[in-house]
C-alpha positions as a Markdown table, in Angstrom:
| # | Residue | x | y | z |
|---|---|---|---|---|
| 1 | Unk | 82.8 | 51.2 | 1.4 |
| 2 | Unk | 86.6 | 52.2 | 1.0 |
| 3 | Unk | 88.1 | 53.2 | 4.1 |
| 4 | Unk | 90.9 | 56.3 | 3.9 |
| 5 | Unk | 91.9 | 55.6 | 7.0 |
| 6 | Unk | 93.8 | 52.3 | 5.5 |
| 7 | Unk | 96.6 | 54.0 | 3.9 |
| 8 | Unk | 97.7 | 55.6 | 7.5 |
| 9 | Unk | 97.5 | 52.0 | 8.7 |
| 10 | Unk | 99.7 | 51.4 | 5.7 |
| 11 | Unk | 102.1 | 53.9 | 7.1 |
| 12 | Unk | 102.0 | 52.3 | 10.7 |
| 13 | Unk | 103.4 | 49.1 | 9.5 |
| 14 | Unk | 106.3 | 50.6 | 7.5 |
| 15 | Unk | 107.1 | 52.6 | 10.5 |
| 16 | Unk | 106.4 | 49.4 | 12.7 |
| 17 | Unk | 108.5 | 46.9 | 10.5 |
| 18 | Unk | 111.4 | 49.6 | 9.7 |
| 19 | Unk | 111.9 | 50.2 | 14.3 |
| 20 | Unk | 112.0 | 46.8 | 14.6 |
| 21 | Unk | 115.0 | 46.0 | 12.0 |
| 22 | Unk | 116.3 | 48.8 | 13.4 |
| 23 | Unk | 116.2 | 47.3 | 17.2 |
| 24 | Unk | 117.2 | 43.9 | 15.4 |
| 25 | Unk | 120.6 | 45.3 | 13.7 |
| 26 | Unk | 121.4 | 47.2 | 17.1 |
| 27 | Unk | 120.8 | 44.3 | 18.7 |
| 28 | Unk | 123.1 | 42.4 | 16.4 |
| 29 | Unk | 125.6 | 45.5 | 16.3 |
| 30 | Unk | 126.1 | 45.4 | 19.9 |
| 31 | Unk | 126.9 | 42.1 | 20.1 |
| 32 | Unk | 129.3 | 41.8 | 17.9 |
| 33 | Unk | 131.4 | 44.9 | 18.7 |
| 34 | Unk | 130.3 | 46.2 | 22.5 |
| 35 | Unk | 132.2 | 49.8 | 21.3 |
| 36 | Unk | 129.4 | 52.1 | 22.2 |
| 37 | Unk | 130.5 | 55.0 | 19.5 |
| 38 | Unk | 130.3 | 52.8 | 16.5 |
| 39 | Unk | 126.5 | 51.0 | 18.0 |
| 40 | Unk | 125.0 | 54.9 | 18.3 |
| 41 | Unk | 126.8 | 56.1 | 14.9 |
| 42 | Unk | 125.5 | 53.1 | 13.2 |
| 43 | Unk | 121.9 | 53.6 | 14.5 |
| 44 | Unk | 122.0 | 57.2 | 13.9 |
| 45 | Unk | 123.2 | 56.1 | 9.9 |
| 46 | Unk | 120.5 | 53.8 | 10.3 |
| 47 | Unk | 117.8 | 56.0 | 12.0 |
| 48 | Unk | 118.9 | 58.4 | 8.8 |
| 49 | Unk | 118.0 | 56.5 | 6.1 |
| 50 | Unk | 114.7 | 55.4 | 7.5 |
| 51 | Unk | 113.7 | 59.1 | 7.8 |
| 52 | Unk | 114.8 | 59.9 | 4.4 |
| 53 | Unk | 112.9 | 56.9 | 2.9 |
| 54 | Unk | 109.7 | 56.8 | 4.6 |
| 55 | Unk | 109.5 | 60.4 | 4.4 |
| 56 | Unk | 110.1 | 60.9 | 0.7 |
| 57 | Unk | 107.5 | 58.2 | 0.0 |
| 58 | Unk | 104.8 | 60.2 | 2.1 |
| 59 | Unk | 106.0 | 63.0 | 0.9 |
| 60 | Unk | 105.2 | 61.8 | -2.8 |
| 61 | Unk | 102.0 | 60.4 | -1.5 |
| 62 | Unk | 101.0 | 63.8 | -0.5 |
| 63 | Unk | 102.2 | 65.8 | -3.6 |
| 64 | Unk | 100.3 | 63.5 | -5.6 |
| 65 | Unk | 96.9 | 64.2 | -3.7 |
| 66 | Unk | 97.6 | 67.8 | -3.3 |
| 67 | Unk | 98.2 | 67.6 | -7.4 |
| 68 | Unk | 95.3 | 65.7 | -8.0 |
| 69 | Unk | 93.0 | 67.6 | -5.9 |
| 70 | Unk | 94.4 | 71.3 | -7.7 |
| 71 | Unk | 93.6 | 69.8 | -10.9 |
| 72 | Unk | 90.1 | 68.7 | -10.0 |
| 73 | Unk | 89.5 | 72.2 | -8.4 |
| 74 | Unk | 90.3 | 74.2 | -11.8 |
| 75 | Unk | 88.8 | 71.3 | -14.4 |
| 76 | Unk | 91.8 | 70.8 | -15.8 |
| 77 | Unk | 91.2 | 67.4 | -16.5 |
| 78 | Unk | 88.4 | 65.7 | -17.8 |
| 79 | Unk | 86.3 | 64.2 | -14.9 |
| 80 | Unk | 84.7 | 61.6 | -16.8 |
| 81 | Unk | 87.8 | 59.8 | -16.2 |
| 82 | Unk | 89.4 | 58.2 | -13.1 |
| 83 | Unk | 92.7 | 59.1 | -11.5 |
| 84 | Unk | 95.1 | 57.0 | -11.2 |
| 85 | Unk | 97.5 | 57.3 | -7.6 |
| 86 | Unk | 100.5 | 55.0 | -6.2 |
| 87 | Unk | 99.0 | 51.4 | -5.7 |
| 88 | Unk | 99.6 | 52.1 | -2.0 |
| 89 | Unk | 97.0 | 54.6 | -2.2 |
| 90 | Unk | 94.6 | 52.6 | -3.3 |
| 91 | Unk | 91.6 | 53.4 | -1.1 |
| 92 | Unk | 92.1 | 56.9 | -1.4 |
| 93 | Unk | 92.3 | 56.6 | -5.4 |
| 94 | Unk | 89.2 | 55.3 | -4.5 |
| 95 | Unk | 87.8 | 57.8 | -2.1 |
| 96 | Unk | 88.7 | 60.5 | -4.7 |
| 97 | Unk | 87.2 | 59.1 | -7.6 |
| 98 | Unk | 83.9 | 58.6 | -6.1 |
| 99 | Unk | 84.1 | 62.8 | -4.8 |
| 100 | Unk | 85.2 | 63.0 | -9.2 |
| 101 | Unk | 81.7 | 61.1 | -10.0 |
| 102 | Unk | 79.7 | 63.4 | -7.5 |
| 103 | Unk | 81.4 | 66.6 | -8.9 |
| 104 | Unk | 80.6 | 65.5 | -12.6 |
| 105 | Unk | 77.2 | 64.5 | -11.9 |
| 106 | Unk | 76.3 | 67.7 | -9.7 |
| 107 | Unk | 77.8 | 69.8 | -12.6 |
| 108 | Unk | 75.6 | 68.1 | -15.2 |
| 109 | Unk | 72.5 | 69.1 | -13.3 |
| 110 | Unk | 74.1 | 72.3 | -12.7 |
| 111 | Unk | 73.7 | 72.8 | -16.3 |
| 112 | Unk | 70.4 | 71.4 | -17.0 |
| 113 | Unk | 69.3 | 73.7 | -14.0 |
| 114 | Unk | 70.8 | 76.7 | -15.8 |
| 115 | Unk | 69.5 | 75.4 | -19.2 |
| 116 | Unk | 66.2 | 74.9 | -17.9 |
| 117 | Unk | 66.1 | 78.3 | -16.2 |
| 118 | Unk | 67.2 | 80.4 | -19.1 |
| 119 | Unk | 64.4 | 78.3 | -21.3 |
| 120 | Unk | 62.0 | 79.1 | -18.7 |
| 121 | Unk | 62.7 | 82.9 | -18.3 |
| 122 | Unk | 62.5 | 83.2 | -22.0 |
| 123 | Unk | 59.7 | 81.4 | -22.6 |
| 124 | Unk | 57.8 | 83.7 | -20.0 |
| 125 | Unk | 59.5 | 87.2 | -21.2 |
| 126 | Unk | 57.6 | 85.8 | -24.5 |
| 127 | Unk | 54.1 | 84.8 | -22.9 |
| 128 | Unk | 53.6 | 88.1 | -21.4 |
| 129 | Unk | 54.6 | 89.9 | -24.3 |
| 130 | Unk | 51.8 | 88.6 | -26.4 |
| 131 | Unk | 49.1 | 89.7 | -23.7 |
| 132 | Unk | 50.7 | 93.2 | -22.8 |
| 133 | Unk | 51.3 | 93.9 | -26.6 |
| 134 | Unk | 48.0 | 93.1 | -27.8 |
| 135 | Unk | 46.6 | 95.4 | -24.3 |
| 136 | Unk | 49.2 | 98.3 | -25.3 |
| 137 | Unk | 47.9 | 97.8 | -28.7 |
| 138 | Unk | 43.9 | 98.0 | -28.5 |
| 139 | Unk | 44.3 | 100.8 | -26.4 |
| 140 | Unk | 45.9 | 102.8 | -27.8 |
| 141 | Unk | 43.5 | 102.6 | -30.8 |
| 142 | Unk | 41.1 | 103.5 | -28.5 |
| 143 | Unk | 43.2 | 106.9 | -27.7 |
| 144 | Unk | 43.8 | 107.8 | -30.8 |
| 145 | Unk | 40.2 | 108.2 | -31.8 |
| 146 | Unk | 38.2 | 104.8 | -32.1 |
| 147 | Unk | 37.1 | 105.5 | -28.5 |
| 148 | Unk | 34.3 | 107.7 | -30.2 |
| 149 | Unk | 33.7 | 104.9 | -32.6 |
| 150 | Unk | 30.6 | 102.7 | -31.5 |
| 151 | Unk | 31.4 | 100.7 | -34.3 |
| 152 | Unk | 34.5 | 99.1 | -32.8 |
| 153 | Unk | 35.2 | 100.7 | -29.2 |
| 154 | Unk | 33.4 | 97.6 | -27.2 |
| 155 | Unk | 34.8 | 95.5 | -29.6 |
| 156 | Unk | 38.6 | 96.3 | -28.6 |
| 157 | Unk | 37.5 | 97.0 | -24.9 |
| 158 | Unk | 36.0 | 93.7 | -25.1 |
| 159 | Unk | 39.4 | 92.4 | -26.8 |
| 160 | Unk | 42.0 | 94.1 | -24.3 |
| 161 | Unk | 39.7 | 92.6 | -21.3 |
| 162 | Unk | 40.5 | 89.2 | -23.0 |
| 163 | Unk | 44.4 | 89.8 | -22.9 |
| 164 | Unk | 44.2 | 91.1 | -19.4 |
| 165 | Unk | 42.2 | 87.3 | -18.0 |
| 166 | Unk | 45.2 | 85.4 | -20.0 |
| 167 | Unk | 47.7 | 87.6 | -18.6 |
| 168 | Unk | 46.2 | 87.0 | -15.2 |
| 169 | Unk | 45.9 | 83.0 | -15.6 |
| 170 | Unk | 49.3 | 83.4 | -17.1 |
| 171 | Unk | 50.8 | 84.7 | -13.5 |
| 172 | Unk | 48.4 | 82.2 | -11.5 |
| 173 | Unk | 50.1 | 79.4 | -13.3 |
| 174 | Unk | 53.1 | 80.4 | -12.3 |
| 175 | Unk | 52.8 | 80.5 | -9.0 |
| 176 | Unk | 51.2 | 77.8 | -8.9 |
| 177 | Unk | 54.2 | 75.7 | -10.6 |
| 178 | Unk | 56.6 | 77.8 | -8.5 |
| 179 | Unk | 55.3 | 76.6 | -5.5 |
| 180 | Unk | 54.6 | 73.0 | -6.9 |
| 181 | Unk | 58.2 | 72.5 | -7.4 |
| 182 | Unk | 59.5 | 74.3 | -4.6 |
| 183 | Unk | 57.8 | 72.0 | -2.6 |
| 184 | Unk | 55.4 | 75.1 | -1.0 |
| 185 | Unk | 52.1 | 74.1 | -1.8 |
| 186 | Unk | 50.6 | 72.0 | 0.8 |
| 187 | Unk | 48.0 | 69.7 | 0.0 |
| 188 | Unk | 45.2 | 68.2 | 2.3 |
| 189 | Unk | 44.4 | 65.1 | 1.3 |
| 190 | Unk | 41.2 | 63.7 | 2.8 |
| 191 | Unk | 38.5 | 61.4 | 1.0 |
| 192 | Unk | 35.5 | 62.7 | -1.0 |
| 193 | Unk | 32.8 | 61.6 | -3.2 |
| 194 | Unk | 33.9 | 60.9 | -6.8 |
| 195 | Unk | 30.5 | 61.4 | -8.5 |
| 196 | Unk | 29.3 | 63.9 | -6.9 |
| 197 | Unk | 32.7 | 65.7 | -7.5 |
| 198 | Unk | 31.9 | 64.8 | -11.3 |
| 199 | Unk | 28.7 | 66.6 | -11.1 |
| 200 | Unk | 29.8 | 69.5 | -9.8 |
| 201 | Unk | 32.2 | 69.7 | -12.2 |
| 202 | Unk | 30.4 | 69.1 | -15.2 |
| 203 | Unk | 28.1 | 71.5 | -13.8 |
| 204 | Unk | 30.5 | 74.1 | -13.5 |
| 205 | Unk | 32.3 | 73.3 | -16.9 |
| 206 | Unk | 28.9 | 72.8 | -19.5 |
| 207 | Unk | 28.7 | 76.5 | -19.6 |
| 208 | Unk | 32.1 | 76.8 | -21.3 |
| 209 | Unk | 30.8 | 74.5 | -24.0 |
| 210 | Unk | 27.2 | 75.5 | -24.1 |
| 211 | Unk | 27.4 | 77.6 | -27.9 |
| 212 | Unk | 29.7 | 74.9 | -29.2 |
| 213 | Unk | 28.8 | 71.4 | -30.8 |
| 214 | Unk | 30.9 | 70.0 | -27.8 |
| 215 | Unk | 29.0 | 67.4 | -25.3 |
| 216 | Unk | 30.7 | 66.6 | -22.0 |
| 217 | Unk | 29.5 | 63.1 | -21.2 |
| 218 | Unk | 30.3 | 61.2 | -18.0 |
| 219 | Unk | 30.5 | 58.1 | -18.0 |
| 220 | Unk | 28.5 | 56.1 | -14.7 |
| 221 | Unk | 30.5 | 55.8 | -11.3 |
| 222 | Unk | 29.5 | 54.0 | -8.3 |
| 223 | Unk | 27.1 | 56.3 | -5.6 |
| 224 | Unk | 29.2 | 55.7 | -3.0 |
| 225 | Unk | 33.0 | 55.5 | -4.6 |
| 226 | Unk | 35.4 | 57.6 | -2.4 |
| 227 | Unk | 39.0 | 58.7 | -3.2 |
| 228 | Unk | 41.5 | 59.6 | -1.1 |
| 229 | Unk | 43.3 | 63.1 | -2.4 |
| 230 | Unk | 42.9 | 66.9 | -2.5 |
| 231 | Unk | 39.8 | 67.9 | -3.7 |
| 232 | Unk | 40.6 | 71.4 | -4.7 |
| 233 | Unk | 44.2 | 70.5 | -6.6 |
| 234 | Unk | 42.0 | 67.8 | -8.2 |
| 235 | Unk | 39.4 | 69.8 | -9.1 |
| 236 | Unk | 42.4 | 71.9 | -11.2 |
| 237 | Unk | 43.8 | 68.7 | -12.9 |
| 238 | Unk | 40.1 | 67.7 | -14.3 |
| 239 | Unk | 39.6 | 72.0 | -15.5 |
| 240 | Unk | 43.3 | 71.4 | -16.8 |
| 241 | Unk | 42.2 | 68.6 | -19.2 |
| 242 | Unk | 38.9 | 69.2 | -19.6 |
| 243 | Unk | 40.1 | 72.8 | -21.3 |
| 244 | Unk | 43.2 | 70.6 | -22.8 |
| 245 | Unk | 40.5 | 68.5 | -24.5 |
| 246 | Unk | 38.4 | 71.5 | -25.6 |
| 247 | Unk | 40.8 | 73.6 | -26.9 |
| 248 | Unk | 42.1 | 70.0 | -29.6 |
| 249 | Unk | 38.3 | 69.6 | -30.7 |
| 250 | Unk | 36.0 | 71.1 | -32.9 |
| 251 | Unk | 32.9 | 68.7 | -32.6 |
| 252 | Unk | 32.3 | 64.8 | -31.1 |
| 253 | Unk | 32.4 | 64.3 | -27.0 |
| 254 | Unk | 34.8 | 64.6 | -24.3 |
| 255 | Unk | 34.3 | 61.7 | -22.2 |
| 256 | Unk | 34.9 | 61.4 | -18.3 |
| 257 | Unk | 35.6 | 57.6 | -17.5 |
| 258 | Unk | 36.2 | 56.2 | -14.1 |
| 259 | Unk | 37.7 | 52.4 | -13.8 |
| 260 | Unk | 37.2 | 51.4 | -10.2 |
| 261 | Unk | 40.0 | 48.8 | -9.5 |
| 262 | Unk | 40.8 | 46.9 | -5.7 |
| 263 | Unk | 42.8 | 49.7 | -4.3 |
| 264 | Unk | 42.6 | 52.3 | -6.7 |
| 265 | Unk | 40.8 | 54.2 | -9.4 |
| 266 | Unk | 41.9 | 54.7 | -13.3 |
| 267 | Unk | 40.2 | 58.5 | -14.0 |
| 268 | Unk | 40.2 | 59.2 | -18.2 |
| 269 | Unk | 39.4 | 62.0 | -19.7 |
| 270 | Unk | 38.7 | 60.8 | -23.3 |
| 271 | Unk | 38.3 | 63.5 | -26.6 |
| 272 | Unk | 37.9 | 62.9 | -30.1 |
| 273 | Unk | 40.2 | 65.9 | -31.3 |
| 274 | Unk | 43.0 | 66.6 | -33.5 |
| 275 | Unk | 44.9 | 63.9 | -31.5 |
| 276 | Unk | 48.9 | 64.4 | -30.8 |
| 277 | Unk | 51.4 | 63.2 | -32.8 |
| 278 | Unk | 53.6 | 60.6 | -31.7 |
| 279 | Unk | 57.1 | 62.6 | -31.9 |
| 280 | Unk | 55.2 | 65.4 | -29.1 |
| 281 | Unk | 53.9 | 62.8 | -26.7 |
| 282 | Unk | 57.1 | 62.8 | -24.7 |
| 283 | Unk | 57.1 | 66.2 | -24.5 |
| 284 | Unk | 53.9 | 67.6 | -24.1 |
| 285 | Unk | 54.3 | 68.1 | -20.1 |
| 286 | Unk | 56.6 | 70.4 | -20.2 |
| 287 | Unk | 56.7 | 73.5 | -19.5 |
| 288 | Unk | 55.6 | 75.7 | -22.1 |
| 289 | Unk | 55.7 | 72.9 | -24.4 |
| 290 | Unk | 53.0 | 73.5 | -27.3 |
| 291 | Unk | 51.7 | 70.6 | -29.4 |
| 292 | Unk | 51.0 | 73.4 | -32.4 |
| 293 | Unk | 52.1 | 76.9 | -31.8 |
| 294 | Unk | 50.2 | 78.7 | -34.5 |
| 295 | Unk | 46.8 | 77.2 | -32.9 |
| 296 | Unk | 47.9 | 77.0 | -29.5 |
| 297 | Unk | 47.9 | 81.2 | -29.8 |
| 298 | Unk | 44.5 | 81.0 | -31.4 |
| 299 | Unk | 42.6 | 79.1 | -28.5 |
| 300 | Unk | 44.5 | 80.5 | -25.9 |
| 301 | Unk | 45.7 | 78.9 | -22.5 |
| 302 | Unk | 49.3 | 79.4 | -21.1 |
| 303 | Unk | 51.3 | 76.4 | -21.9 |
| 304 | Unk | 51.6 | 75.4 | -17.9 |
| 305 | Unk | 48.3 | 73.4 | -17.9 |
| 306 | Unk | 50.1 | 69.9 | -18.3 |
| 307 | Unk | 52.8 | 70.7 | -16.3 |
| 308 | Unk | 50.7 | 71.6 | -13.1 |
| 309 | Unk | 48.7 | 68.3 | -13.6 |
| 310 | Unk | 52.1 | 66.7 | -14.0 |
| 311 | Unk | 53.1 | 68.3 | -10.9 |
| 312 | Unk | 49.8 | 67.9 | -9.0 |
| 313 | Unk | 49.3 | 63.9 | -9.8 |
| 314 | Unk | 52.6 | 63.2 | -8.6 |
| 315 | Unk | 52.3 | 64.6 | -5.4 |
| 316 | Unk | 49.1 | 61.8 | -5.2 |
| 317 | Unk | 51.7 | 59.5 | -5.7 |
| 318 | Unk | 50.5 | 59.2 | -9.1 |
| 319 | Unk | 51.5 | 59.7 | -13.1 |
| 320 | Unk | 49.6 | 61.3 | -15.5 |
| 321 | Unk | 50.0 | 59.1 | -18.9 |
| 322 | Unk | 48.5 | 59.5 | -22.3 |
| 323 | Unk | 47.3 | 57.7 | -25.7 |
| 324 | Unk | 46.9 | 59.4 | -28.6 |
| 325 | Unk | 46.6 | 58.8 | -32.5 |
| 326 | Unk | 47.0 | 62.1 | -34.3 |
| 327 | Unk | 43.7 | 62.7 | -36.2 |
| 328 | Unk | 41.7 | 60.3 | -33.6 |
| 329 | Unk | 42.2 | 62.3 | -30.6 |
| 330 | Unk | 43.4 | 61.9 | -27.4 |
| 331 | Unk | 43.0 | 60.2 | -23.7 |
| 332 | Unk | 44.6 | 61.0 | -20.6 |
| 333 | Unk | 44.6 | 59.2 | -17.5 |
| 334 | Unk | 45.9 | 58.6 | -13.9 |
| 335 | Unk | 45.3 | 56.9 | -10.7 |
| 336 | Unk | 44.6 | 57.8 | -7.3 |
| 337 | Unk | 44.0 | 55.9 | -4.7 |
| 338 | Unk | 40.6 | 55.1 | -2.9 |
């Protein structure tokens, strides 16, 4: 690492070298002509032109930092570039161009952040739009006479109930991923039973799938297999992809698949939907982020599912990955450890 402190040793040994020729001329001075006057007006000449010297040089030195730093401060130069100073300022040319790197690279995540956040607040403005439009809507049918209708009043009750459980999910979500990636939401990791988990969960789940031609299959795991994580954020990874998988597919199976390696488990779950098309893959964690708008609306679910498990697996230390070929459907899977 570049030490600033070498360019005042710099300075030491030009005010070192420039005393000593000093002492040596007055040493030389006096013994060649012992007249006092002319030894202290020659030194003081001397002592004069040092001061001048060294002092217009530092003075340079230091009106080409103070310029450099001004122009950093208002961005008046590109900072993708280095600076260039005297080459006796070399480890502070140094020194500043590593603070030029910091700034650029803080700014570029500056605006990504800000990029991110305006995406973010307008893609919720427009999620709870949907749901409190379509409540505002159904009711006020309802007011305006359809109340008294028995034809339809359950109907749009029923319908307006609907909007109100996505609008809720929709805020659960995102506190959930607000506190994911604010780093508020503890976990408590401990070790559990994966089948049994499995069973409770496909116990849970069947009913969501019961009146469609859906089966949820799970695929044998040892009795006693134990992994290490937290149960209940696990739990809402598997519901995430589970309703993920059920909300691509119209018939077939979703499979629940358990590798058991040395140290770890591989968990897939396996569907034989639509699939996802290879230019989404990259992109189908983030936020919001929906593989087909029009039918994403359709089957509901409030385009933070993904991103929690994102969120979620990597606090296990883990990655959620996928393999998909559009029309073949899809499989997702992680690791966690056991």
């Amino acid at each position: 690492m570049n030490n600033p402190l070498s360019a005042a040793s710099r300075y030491r040994k030009e005010l070192f070298l420039s005393l000593s020729s000093f002492i040596v001329i007055s040493i030389i001075f006096y013994s060649l002509n012992s007249n006092p006057v002319i030894y202290i007006f020659t030194g003081s000449i001397w002592l004069v032109v040092l001061y001048f010297y060294i002092g217009k040089r530092r003075y340079s030195d230091l009106s080409d930092i103070k310029k450099t730093l001004r122009i950093i401060a208002s961005r008046e130069m590109e900072l993708t570039s280095n600076i260039e100073l005297d080459k006796g300022l070399g480890d502070i040319q140094a020194e500043l161009n590593e603070m030029i790197k910091k700034i650029n690279d803080d700014f570029i995540y500056l605006k990504k952040l800000e990029q991110t956040r305006r995406e973010f607040l307008g893609n919720v403005s427009h999620e709870l739009k949907t749901p409190i439009f379509a409540i505002g809507g159904y009711i006020e049918t309802l007011l305006n006479g359809a109340i008294s209708d028995p034809r339809v009043n359950m109907h749009f009750l029923q319908k307006a109930y609907d909007h109100t459980q996505n609008l809720s999910n929709l805020l659960n979500d995102l506190i959930d991923i607000s506190l994911i990636e604010s780093g508020q939401l503890k976990m408590s990791f401990r070790y559990f039973n994966l089948r049994n988990f499995l069973a409770e969960l496909a116990e849970e789940f069947n009913p969501t799938i019961s009146e469609t031609p859906i089966q949820l299959v799970i695929q044998p795991v040892r009795k006693g297999l134990q992994i290490y994580g937290d149960k209940t954020r696990f739990r809402q990874v598997m519901i995430n992809l589970l309703q993920n998988a059920v909300k691509y597919s119209t018939e077939g199976s979703i499979q629940i698949i358990v590798e058991e390696n040395s140290d770890d488990c591989t968990i897939m779950v396996k569907d034989e939907g639509v699939g996802i098309q290879e230019d989404d893959l990259s992109r189908i964690f983030e936020r919001f982020y929906r593989v087909d708008k029009a039918r994403s609306r359709d089957v509901g679910g409030t385009g933070l599912g993904l991103a929690i498990v994102k969120h979620i697996l990597e606090a296990h230390n883990s990655k959620i990955e996928v393999k998909s070929k559009y029309g073949e459907g899809s499989t997702f899977f992680f690791k966690l450890a056991k």
